[in-house]
VEXDREN-2710 file (C-alpha; in Angstrom, 1 decimal):
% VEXDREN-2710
k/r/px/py/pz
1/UNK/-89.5/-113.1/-78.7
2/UNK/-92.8/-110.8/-78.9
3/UNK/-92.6/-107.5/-79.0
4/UNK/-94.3/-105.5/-76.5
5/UNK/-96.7/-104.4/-79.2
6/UNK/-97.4/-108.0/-80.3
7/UNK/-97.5/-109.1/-76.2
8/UNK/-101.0/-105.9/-76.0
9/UNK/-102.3/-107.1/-79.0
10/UNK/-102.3/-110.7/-77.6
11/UNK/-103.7/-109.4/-74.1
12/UNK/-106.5/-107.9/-76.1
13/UNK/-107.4/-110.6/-78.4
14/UNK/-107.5/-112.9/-75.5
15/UNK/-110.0/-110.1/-73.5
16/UNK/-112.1/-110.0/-77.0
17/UNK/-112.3/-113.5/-76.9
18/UNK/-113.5/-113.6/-73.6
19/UNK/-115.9/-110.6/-73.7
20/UNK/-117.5/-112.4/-76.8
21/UNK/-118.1/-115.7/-75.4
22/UNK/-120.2/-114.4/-72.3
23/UNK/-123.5/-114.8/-72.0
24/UNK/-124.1/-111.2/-70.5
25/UNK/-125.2/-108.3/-72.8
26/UNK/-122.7/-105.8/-72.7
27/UNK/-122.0/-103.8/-76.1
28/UNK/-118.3/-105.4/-76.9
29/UNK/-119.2/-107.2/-80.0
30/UNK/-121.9/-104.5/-81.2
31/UNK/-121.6/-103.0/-84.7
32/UNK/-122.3/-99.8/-84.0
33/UNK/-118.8/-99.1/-81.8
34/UNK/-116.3/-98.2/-83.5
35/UNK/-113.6/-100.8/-84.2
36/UNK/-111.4/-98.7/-82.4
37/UNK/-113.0/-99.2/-78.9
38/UNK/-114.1/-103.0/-79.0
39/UNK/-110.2/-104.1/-78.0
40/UNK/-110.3/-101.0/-74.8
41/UNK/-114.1/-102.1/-74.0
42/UNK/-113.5/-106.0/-73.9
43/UNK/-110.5/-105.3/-71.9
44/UNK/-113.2/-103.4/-69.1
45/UNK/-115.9/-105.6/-69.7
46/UNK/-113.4/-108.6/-69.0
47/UNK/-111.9/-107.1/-65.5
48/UNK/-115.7/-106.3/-64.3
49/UNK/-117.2/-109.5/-65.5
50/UNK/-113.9/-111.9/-64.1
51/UNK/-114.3/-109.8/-61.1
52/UNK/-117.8/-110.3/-60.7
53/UNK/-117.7/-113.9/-61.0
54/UNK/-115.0/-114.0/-57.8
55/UNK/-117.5/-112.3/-55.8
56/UNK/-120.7/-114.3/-56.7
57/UNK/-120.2/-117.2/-58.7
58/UNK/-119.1/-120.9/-57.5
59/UNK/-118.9/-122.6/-54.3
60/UNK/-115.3/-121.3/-53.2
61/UNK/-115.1/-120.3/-49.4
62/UNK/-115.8/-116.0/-48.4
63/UNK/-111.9/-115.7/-47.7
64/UNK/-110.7/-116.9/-51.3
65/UNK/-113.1/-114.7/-53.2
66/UNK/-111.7/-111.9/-50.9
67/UNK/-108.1/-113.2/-52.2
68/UNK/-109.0/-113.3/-55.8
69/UNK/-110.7/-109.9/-55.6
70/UNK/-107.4/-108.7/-53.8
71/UNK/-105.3/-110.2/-56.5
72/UNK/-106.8/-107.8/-58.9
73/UNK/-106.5/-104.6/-56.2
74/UNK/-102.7/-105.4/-56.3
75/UNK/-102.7/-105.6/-59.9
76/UNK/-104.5/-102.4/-60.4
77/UNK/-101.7/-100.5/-57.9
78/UNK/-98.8/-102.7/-60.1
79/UNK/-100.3/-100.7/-63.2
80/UNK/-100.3/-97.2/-61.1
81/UNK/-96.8/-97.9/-60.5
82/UNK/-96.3/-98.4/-64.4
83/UNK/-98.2/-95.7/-65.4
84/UNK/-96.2/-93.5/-62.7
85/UNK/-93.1/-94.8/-64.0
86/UNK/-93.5/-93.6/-67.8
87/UNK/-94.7/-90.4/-66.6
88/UNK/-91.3/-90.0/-65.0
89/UNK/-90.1/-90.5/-68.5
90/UNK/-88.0/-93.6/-66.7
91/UNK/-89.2/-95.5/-69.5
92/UNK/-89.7/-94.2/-73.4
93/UNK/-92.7/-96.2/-74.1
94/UNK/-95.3/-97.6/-72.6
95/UNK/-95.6/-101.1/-71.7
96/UNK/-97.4/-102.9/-68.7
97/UNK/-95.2/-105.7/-67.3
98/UNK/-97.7/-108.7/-66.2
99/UNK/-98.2/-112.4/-66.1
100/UNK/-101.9/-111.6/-66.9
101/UNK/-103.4/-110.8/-70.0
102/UNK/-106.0/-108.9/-69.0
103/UNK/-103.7/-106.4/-67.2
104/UNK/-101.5/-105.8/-69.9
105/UNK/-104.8/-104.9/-72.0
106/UNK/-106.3/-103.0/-69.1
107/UNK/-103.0/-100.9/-68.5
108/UNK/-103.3/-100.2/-71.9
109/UNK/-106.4/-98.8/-72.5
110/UNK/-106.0/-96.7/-69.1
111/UNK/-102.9/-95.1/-70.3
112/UNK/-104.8/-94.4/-74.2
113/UNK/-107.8/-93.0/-72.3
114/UNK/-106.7/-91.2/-69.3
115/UNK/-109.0/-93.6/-67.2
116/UNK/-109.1/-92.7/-63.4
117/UNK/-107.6/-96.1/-62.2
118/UNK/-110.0/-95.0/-59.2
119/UNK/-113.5/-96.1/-61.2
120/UNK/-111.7/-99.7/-61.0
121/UNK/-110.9/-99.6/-57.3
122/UNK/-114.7/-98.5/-57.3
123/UNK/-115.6/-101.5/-58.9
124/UNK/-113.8/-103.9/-56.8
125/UNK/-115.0/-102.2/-53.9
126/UNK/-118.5/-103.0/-55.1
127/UNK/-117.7/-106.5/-55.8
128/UNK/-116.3/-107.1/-52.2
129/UNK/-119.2/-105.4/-50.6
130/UNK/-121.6/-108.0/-52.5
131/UNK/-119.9/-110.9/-50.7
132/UNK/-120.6/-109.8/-47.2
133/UNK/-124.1/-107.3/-47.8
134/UNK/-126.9/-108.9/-48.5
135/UNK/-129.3/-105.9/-46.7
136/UNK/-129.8/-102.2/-46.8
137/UNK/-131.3/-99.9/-44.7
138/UNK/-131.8/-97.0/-46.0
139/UNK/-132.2/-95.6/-49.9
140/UNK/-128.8/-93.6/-49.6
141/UNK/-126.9/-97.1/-48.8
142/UNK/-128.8/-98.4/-52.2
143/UNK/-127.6/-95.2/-54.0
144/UNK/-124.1/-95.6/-52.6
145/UNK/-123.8/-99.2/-53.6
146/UNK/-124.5/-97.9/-57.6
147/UNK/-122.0/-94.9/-57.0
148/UNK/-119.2/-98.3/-57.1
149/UNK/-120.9/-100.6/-58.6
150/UNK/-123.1/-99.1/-61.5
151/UNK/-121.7/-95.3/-61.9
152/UNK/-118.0/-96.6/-62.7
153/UNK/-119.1/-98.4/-65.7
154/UNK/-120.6/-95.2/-67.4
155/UNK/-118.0/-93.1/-66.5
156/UNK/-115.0/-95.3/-68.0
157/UNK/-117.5/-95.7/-71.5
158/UNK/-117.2/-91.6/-71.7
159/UNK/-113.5/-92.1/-70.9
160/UNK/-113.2/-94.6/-73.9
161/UNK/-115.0/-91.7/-76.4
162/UNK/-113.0/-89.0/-74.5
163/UNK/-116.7/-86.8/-73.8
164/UNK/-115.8/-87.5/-69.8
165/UNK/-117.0/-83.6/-69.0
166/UNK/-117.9/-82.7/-65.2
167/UNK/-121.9/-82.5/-66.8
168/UNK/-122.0/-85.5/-69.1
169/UNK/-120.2/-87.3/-66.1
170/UNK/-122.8/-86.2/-63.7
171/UNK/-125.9/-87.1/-66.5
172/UNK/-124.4/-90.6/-67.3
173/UNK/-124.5/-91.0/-63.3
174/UNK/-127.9/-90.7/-63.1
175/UNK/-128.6/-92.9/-65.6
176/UNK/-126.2/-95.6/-64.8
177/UNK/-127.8/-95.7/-61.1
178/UNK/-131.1/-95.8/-62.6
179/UNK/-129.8/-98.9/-64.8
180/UNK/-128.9/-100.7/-61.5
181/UNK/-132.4/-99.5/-59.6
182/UNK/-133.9/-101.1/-62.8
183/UNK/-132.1/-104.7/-62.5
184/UNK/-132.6/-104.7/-59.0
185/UNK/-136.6/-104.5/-59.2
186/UNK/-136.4/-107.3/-62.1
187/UNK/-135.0/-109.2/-60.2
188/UNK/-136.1/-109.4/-56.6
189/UNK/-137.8/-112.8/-56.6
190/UNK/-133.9/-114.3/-58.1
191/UNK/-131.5/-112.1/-55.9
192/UNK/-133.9/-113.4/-52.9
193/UNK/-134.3/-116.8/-53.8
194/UNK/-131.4/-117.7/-54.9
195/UNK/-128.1/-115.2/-53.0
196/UNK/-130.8/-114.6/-50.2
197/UNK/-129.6/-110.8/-51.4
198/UNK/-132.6/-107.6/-51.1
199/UNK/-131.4/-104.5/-52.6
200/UNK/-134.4/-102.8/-51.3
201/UNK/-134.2/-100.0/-48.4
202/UNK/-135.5/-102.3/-45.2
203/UNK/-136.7/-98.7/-43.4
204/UNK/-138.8/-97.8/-46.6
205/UNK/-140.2/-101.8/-46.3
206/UNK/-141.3/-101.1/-43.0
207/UNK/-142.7/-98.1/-43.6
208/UNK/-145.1/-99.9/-46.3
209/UNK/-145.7/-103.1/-43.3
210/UNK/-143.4/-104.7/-45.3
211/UNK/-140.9/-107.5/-44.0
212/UNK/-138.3/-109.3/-45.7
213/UNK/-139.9/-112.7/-44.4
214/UNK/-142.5/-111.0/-47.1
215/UNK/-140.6/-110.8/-50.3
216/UNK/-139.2/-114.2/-49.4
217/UNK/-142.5/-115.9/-49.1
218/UNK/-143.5/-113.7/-52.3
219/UNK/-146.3/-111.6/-50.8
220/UNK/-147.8/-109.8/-53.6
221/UNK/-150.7/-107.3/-52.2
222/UNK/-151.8/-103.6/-52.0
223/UNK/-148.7/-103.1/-49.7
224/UNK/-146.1/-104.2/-52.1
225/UNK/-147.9/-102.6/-54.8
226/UNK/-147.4/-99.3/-52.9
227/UNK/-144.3/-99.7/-52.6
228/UNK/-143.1/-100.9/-55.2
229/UNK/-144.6/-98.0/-57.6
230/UNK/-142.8/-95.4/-54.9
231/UNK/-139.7/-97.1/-56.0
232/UNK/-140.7/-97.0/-59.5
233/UNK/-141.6/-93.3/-59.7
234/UNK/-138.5/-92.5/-57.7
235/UNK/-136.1/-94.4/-60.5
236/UNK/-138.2/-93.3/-63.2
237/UNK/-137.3/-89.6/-62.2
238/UNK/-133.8/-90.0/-61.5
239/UNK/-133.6/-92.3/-64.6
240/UNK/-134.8/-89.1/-66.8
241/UNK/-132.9/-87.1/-65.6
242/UNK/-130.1/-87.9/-66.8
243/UNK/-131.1/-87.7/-70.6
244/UNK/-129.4/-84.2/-71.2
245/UNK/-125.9/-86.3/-71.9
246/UNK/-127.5/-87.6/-75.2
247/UNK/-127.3/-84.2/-76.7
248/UNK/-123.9/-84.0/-75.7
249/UNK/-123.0/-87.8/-77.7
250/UNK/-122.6/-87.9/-81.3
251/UNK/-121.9/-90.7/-84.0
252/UNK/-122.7/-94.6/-83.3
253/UNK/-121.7/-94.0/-79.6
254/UNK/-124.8/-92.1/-79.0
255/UNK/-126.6/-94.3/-80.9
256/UNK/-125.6/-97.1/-78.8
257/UNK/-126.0/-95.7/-75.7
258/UNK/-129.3/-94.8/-76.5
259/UNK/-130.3/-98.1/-77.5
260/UNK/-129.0/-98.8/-73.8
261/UNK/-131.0/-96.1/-72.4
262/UNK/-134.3/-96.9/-74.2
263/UNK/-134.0/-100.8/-73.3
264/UNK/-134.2/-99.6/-69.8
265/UNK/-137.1/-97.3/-70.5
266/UNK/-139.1/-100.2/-71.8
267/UNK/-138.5/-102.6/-68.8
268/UNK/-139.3/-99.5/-66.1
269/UNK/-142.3/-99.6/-68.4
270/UNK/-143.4/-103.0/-68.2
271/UNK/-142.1/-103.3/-64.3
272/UNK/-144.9/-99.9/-63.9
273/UNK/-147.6/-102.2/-65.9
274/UNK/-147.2/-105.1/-64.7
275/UNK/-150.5/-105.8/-62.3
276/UNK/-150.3/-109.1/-61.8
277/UNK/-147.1/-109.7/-59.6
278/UNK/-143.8/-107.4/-58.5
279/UNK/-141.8/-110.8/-58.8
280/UNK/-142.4/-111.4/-62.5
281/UNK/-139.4/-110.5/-64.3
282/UNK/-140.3/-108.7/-67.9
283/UNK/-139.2/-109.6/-71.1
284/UNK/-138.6/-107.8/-74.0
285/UNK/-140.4/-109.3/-77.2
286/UNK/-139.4/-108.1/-80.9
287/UNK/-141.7/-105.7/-81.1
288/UNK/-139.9/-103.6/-78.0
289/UNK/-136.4/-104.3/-79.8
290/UNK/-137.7/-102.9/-82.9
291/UNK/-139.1/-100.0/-80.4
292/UNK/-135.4/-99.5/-79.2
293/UNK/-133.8/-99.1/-82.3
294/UNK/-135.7/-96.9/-83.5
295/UNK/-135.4/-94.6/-80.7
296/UNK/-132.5/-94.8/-81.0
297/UNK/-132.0/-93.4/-84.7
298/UNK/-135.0/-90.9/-85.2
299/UNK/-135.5/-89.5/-81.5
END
């Protein structure tokens, strides 16, 4: 019989595992984290991305996504109960009891780190919100939909290096939300085509004689133009803004989160330059990776 030591090492393998064979870019396989956070960080990235793919991948019905996303709510409160239980001191070590791997692992690194279980909820929340909102009217709904969706994911990363102060908290928000902003403007012509989804404020379209029916039929003139550099200056402030949490970072965390940061920079860039069409989604060629790394080690 496993130990429960041998049963968390198993959960986290099996999140690694996962984590490694996605095709999305998150930093769980990087070389620059320490070895010491890639088994916590595949267990996060693993509950977001799994959760993710409930809420927008496949052909299953509205109601069973809903059910799989509220599988995972009851697992979250299962691991409060655990984690409630061992502070009791009713149990002398800790130990997540779950038929899923990926909650044993999860519990895990929340009990390590001292994770708000909240920034999970948040997470789900977001997830749930993506199956039945396709619109928003108004730049604070947009801003509210990162505070669950985007702003969770930084805040658990500064959990993991235990630098989670009320500032760097605050700084990461602002760059995590500007993140989101940022892969919501690459990808209008995909979230619209293909999800029929428009993460842009419908009261600031009209303001610009903009309709939806218009970024459907990909109308590209002086109108979307306008406003589509109004939403770029906007980001690109709130984006910078948050770069006073680098000074706070130290060792290859930093460097990794500036690597993050700087990718972002460059595509804000490109989205700013681009002339020719808001629908275009950039690309980063060598040269720009070359660009972010060294940014990231001599700025």
């Amino acid at each position: 019989m496993l130990t429960s030591d041998q049963k968390t090492t198993n959960a986290y393998k099996y999140c690694l595992t996962i984590a490694k064979g996605h095709y999305e870019n998150f930093p769980v396989a990087s070389h620059l984290l320490a070895k010491k956070l890639r088994y916590p960080i595949s267990a996060v990235y693993t509950f977001a991305r799994t959760a993710d793919d409930f809420a927008d991948e496949g052909n299953i019905s509205q109601q069973d996504r809903f059910i799989a996303l509220d599988d995972y709510t009851s697992e979250l409160n299962n691991i409060k109960n655990s984690l409630e239980r061992y502070q009791q001191n009713k149990e002398s070590r800790f130990f997540h009891h779950s038929d899923n791997l990926l909650f044993i692992a999860l519990a895990d690194t929340i009990h390590q780190f001292k994770i708000p279980i909240e920034l999970f909820h948040d997470l789900l929340t977001a997830f749930k919100k993506d199956i039945i909102t396709s619109r928003y009217q108004t730049f604070n709904e947009v801003l509210a939909y990162c505070r669950l969706s985007a702003n969770p994911v930084g805040r658990i990363m500064l959990y993991l290096n235990k630098s989670a102060t009320q500032a760097n908290l605050l700084n990461s928000d602002a760059i995590c939300t500007g993140l989101q902003l940022i892969n919501f403007y690459q990808d209008i012509a995909q979230d619209i085509d293909e999800n029929d989804r428009l993460y842009l404020p419908l009261e600031e379209l009209a303001q610009y004689n903009l309709s939806v029916s218009d970024i459907r039929n990909h109308i590209n003139n002086h109108n979307t133009k306008a406003f589509f550099t109004f939403q770029l200056q906007r980001t690109i402030k709130l984006y910078e803004s948050g770069q006073p949490l680098f000074a706070q970072l130290t060792g290859r965390f930093a460097i990794e989160i500036r690597m993050i940061y700087r990718g972002g920079q460059l595509v804000l860039e490109k989205l700013a330059q681009n002339n020719t069409s808001i629908y275009q989604r950039p690309r980063l060629n060598r040269i720009d990776k070359l660009k972010i790394i060294w940014h990231s080690f001599f700025s």
